[in-house]
C-alpha positions in Angstrom: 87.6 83.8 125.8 89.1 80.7 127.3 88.0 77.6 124.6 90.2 74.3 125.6 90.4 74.0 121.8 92.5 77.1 121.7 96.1 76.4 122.3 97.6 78.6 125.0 100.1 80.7 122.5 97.6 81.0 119.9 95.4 82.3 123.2 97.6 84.7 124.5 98.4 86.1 120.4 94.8 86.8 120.4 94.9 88.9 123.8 97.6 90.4 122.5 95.3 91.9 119.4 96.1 89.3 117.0 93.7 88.3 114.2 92.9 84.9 115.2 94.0 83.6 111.6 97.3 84.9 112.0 97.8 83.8 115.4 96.9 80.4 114.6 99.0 80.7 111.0 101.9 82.0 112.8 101.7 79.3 116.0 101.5 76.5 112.8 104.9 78.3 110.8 102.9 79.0 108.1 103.6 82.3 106.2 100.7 84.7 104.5 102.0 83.0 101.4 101.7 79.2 102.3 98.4 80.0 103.8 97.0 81.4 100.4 98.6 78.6 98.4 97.0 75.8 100.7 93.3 77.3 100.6 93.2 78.9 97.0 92.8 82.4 98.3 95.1 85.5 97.4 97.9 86.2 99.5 96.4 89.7 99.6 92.6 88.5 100.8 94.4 86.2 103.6 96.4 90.0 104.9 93.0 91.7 104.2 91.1 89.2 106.6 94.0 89.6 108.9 93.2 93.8 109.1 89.7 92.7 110.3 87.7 92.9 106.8 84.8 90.5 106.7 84.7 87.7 104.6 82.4 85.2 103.9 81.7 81.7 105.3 83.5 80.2 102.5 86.5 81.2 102.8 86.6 80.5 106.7 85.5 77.6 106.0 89.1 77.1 103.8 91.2 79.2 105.8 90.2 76.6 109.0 90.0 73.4 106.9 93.7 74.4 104.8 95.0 75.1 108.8 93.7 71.5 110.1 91.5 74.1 112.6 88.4 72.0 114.4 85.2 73.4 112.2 83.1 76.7 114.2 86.7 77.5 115.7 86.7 80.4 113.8 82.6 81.2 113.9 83.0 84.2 116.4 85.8 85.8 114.7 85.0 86.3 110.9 81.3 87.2 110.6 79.7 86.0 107.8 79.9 89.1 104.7 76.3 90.9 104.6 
């Protein structure tokens, strides 16, 4: 799992079991709130994504674009919704 795009605390969140997007929310200070105010999603879809459900490309796309993430970081994590 080691990507040099990753930073190390947002790594070791992630080993830890932490959704990616939290991990890489909380290592930024955002809260669950700020998140869903900066990409236009609900407060409750950004905790929902969090617990693992699967959303679609577009919103990964605005979670990682609203967090200033490089674009595929977040490819392996949140599959695309069938």
């Amino acid at each position: 799992m080691k990507d040099p795009r990753i930073p190390e605390p947002v790594l070791k969140a992630m080993l830890g079991g932490t959704h990616i997007i939290r991990a890489y929310r909380e290592h930024l200070g955002y809260s669950v709130d700020d998140l869903a105010v900066a990409c236009g999603l609900a407060a409750e879809e950004i905790v929902n994504i969090e617990s693992g459900l699967r959303y679609n490309k577009g919103y990964r796309d605005r979670i990682a674009k609203s967090l200033s993430l490089p674009v595929g970081i977040l490819e392996a994590d949140i599959l695309d919704a069938a």
